[in-house]
TORLUM-416890 format. One record per atom (N, C-alpha, C): x, y, z. Coordinates in steps of 0.001 Angstrom, whole numbers, padded with zeros to 6 digits, always signed. Layout:
REM TORLUM-416890
XYZ/...
REM end
This chain:
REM TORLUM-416890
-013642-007155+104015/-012696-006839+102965/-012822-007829+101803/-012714-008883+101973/-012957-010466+101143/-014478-009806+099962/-015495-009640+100760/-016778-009296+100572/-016829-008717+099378/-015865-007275+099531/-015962-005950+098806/-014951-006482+097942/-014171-007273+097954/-013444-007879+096884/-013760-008011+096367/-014726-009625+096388/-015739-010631+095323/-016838-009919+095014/-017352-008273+095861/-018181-007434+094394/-017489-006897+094245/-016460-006297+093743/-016110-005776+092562/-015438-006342+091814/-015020-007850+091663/-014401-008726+090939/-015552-008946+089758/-016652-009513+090592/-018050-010391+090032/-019044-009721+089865/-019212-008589+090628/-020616-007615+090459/-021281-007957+091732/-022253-007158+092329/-023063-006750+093744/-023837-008292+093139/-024826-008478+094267/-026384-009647+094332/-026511-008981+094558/-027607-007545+094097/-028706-006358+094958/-030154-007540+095574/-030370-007343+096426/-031335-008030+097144/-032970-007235+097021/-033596-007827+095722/-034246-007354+094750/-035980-007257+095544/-035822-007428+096805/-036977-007655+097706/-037203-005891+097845/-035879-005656+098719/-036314-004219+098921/-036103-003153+098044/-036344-003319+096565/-036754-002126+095566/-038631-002469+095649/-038957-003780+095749/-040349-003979+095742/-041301-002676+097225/-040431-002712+098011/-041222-001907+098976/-041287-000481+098941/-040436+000148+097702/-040733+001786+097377/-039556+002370+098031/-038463+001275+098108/-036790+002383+098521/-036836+002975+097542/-036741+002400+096120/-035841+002578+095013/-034254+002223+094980/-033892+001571+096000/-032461+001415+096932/-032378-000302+097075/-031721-000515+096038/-031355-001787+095875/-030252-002275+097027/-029877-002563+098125/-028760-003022+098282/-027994-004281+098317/-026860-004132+098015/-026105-005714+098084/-025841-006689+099224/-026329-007864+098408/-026434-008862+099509/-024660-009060+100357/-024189-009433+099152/-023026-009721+099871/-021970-008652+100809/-021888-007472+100010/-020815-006608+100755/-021413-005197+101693/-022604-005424+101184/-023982-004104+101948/-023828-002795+101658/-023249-002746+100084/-023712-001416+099812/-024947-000861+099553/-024962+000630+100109/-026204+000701+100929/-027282+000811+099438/-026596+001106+097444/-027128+001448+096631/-026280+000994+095820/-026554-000028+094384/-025970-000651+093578/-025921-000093+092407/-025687+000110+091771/-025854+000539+090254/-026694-000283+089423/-026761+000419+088227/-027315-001014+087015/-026002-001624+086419/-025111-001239+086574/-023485-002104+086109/-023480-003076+086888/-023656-002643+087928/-023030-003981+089182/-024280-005056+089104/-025434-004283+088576/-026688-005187+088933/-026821-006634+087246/-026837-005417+085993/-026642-006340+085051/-025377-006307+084278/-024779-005120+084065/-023416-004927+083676/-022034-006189+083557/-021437-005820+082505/-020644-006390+082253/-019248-006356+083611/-019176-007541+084027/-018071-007768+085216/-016854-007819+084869/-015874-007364+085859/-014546-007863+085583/-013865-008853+085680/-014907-010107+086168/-014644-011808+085576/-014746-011891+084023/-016227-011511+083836/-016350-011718+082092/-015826-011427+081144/-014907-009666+081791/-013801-009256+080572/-012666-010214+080726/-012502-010441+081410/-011122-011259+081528/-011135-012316+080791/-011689-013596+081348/-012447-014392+080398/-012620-014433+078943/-013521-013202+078622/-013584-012494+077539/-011772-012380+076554/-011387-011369+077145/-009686-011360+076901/-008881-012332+076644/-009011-013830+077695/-008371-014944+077884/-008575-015977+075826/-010516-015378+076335/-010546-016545+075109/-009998-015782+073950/-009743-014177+073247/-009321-014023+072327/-007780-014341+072279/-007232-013973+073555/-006148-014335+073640/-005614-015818+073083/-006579-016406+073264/-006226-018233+073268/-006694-018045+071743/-007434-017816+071020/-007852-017747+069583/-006625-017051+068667/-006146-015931+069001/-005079-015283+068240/-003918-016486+068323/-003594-016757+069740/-002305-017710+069830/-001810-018868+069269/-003066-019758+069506/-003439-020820+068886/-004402-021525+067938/-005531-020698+067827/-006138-021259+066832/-006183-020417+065171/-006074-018881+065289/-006037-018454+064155/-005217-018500+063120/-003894-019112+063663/-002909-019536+062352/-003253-021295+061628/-003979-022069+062273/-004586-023302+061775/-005666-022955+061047/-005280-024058+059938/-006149-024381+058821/-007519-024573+059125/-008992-024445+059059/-010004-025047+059407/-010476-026086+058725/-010871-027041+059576/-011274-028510+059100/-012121-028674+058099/-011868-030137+057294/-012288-030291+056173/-013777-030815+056861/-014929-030482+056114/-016236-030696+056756/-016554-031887+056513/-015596-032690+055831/-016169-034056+055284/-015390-035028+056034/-014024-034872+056177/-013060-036128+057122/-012998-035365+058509/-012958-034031+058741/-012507-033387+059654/-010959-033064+060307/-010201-033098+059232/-009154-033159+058998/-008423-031908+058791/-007425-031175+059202/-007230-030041+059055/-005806-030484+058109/-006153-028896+057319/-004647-029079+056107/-004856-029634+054874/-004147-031036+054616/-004665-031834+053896/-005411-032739+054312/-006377-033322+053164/-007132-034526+053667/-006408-036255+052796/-007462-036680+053654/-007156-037952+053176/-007200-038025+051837/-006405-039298+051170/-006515-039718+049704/-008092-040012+049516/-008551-040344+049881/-010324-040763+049517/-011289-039917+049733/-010780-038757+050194/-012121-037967+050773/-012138-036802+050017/-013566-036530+049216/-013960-035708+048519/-013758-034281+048845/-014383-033894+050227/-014400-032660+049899/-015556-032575+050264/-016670-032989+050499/-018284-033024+050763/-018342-034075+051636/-019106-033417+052848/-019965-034230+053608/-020857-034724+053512/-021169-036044+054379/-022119-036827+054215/-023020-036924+054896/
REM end
């Protein structure tokens, strides 16, 4: 049960030995399905969307209402009294 969990959380390991012998029948290492897909094999997982999701999530929340840094002090907002404006 655990097995068939962590592939379909993460995606199959097809055990890439026996397509070499003329199955055409990839199967998974971990949970032993008997034929994998190309999703499960290179496809995008449902760790990576999440992830994926998490970091826009964290970008909308917190970083897209801040100013981006000055390229010269690295200073967000205002900068220092001495600093141009140009990096060095």
């Amino acid at each position: 049960m655990l097995k068939r969990l962590t592939c379909w959380w993460f995606g199959c390991r097809p055990i890439y030995e026996a397509e070499h012998h003329g199955s055409g029948v990839m199967p998974c290492e971990h949970c032993g399905a008997p034929d994998t897909t190309y999703e499960d094999r290179i496809g995008d997982t449902r760790h990576a969307r999440l992830l994926d999701a998490l970091y826009r999530l964290r970008w909308r929340l917190l970083d897209s209402w801040r100013p981006r840094p000055c390229p010269a002090c690295g200073k967000r907002g205002r900068c220092a009294s001495d600093c141009d404006g140009i990096p060095f």
